[in-house]
N, C-alpha and C positions, 0 to 999 in steps of 0.2 A: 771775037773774044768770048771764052766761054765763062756761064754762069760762073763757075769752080771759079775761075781764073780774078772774075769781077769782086768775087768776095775775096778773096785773097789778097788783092789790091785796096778792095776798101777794110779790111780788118788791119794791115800793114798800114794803113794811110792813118789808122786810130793806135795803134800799137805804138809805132816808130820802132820796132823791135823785130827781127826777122825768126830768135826765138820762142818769144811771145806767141808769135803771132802765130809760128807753125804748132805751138802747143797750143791753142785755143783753138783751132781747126783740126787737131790732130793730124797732121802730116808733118811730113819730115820737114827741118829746116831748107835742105837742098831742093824740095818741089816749090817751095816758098820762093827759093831765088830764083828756080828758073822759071817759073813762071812770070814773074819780074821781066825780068832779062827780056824775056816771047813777047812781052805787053812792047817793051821800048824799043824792040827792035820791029816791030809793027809800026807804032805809032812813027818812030827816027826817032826820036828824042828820049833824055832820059827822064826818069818820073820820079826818081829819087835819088838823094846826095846820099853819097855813104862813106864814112870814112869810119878810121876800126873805135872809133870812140860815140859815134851816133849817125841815125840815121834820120833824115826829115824832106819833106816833098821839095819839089822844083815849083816852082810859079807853074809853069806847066801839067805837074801832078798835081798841084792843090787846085788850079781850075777844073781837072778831068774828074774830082772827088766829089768836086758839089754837083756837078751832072751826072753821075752816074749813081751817087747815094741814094736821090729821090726817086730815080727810077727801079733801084736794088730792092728800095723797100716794097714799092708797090707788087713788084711780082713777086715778090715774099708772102704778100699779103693776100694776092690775087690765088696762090697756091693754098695756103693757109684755110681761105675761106672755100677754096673749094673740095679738098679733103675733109673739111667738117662737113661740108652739106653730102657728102658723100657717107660720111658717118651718122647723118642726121641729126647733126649736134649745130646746123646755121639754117637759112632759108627763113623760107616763112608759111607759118600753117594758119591755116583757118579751120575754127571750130563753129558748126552751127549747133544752135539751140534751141527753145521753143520759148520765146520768151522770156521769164528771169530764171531758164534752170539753168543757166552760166553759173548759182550761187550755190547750187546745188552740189557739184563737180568741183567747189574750190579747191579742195584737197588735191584733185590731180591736177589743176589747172597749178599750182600752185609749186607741185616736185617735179611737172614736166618745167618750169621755169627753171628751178633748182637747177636741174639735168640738165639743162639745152638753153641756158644765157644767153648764146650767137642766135638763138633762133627770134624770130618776131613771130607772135602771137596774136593772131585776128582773132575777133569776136565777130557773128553775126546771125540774126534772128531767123530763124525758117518758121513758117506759117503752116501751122498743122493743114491748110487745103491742100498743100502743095509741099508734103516732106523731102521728096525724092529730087524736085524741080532744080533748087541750089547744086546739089553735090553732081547730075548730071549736065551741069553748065557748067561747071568747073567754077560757082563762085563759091563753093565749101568743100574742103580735105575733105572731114571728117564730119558726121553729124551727129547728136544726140538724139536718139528717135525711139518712140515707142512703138514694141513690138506687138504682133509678126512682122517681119518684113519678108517677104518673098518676091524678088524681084532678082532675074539669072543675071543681072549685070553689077549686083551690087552685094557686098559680105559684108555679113554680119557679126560686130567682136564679142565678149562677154557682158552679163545684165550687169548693169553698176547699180542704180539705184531702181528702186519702186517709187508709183504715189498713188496715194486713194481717189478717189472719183467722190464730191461730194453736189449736190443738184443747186444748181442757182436759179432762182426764184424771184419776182417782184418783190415788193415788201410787204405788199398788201395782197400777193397772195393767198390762196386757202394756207398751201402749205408752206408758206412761212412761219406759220406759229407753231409746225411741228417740231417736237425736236429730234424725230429722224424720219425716214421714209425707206422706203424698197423699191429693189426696181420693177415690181408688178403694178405700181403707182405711174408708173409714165406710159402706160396703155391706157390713162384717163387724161391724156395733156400732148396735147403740140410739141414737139421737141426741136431745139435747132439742127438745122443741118447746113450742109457746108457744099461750099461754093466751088468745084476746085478740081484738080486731076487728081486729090486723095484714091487711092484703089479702097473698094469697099470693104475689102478685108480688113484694111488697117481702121476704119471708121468702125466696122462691127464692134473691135476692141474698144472702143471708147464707147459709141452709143448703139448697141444690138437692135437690130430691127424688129426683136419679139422680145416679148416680156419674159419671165422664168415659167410660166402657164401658156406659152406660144401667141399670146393677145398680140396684135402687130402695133410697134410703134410708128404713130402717125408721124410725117414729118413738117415742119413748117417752113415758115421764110428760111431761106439760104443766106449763108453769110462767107465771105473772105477772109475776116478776120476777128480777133477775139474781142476786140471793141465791138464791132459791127455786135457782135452776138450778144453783148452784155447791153447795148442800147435796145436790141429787139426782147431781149428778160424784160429789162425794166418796165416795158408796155405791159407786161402781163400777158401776152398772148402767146407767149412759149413759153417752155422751162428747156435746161439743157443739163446733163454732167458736165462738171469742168472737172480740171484739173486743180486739186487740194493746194498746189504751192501758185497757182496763178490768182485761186482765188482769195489765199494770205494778203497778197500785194496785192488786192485792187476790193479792199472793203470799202462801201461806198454804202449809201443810206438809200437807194432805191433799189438796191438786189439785195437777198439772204439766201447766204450758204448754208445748206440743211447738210448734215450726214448721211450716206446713204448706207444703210447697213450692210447689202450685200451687193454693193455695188462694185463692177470690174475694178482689179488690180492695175494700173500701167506699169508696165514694165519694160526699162529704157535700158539701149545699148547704143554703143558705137558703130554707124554703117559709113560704111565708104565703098567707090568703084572700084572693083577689081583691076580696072585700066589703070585706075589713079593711084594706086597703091605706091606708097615710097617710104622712104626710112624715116621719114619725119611720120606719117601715119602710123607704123610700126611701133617708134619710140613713144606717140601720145598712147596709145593701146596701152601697152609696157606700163607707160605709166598710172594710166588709172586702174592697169590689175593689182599695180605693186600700190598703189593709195589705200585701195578698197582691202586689202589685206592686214593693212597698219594703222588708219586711220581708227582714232578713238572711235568708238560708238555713238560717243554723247558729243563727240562735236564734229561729225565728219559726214559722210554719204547717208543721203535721206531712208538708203537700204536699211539702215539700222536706225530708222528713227520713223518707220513705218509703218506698226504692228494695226493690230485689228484698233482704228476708230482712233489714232493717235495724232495723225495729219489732219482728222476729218475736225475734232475739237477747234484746232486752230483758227481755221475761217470761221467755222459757227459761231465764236465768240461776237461775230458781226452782230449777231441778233439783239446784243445785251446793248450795241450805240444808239 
């Protein structure tokens, strides 16, 4: 029995109308009956009573309706969902990030939902030691990652947001009671460094091995993670850059976030593997270019909520608990 043939039977079996039913499928009345007809002279028996006044199933047709309905739908459905994932409107994507910059990206996190309802959306953290480690293990689509990236197995989408780099400190550091510093200032201090298959390229961007006068930054204990790094601050025997929106969320009374006046930009984009590429990576791209386009100023991507010394005020406020 063919698909055509099974729906035809079961719209017929809900109809009781052989007009009906052939205008609800659009075909003729006469492909209605014979198809009819092919089913019961298959099966030997007939599947429906008909006389010129109505039509209604046999004991035999009403049994064959409730077994073939459940099975009609599912490969309705089994079809259904796979024409979406093939339009990249189901599946499931996972987005990495560094931390809390999930909150950062609501905006597109929020109209790729809109957009792609079928889709299930992961969240999950990548560890600035290791940016690159998730997405070539296949446990992240997509990452949020500060640039450069230069690595030939992996592409780079557009910058969505920026954040400032501001210096975390003991409390009782010197330079905690500044209220700002430069980065010609961390060729006189320990700096964190990091634990990890980071390439140094992408660490220069965050914390440069020379000061703006070439003085070389020394480097101290290594760390895995952003905790580890803020327990080795609080000792006083380092200082490091963070990141302005990591260090909002985690004001705490034994580090101070100082401003760093002319401290590097981060500037983040979407990377994923050219292997891994698919229409659900495509559609989140799509999405956060079409977010970053529309999205208010004052309540959307950190890009426009990032100007000189704007992000950096926020953590410094730490200093006033």
């Amino acid at each position: 029995m063919e698909l055509r043939d099974i729906e035809i039977f079961l719209t017929l079996a809900e109809e009781l109308h052989f007009g009906r039913t052939a205008e609800r499928l659009r075909v003729s009345q006469a492909r209605v009956s014979q198809s009819i007809k092919q089913q019961e002279r298959r099966i030997g028996s007939a599947l429906f009573e008909r006389t010129s006044r109505s039509v209604r199933l046999t004991p035999l047709g009403d049994r064959l309706r409730d077994r073939l309905d459940a099975g009609y739908r599912e490969i309705m459905a089994g079809l259904e969902e796979a024409a979406a994932v093939a339009r990249g409107q189901a599946g499931t994507l996972t987005v990495g990030t560094f931390d809390t910059h999930h909150q950062e990206i609501a905006a597109v996190l929020d109209l790729f939902r809109q957009r792609h309802p079928q889709c299930e959306l992961r969240m999950r953290e990548i560890l600035p030691a290791d940016p690159f480690g998730g997405l070539r293990a296949g446990r992240v689509d997509t990452g949020l990652l500060w640039l450069p990236v230069r690595e030939p197995d992996l592409v780079v989408g557009p910058q969505l947001y920026t954040e400032p780099l501001v210096l975390a400190v003991a409390s009782d550091h010197p330079l905690a009671r500044r209220g700002r510093v430069e980065m010609e200032e961390l060729g006189d201090h320990l700096v964190v460094d990091l634990e990890g298959p980071i390439p140094d390229y992408v660490w220069q961007a965050h914390t440069p091995s020379v000061t703006p006068a070439g003085r070389p930054v020394r480097r101290g204990i290594a760390v895995a993670t952003l905790e580890e790094g803020f327990t080795a601050i609080a000792t006083g025997g380092v200082v490091s850059p963070v990141g302005s929106f990591a260090a909002a969320s985690r004001l705490r009374r034994d580090i101070t976030f100082v401003p760093i006046t002319d401290g590097p930009i981060l500037r983040y984009a979407p990377v994923w593997r050219g292997a891994g590429e698919s229409a659900l990576v495509r559609a989140f791209v799509q999405a956060a270019a079409d977010a970053r386009n529309t999205t208010d100023p004052q309540a959307g991507f950190s890009v426009w909520r990032t100007g000189p010394g704007s992000a950096a005020r926020r953590p410094a406020s730490a200093r006033s608990r």
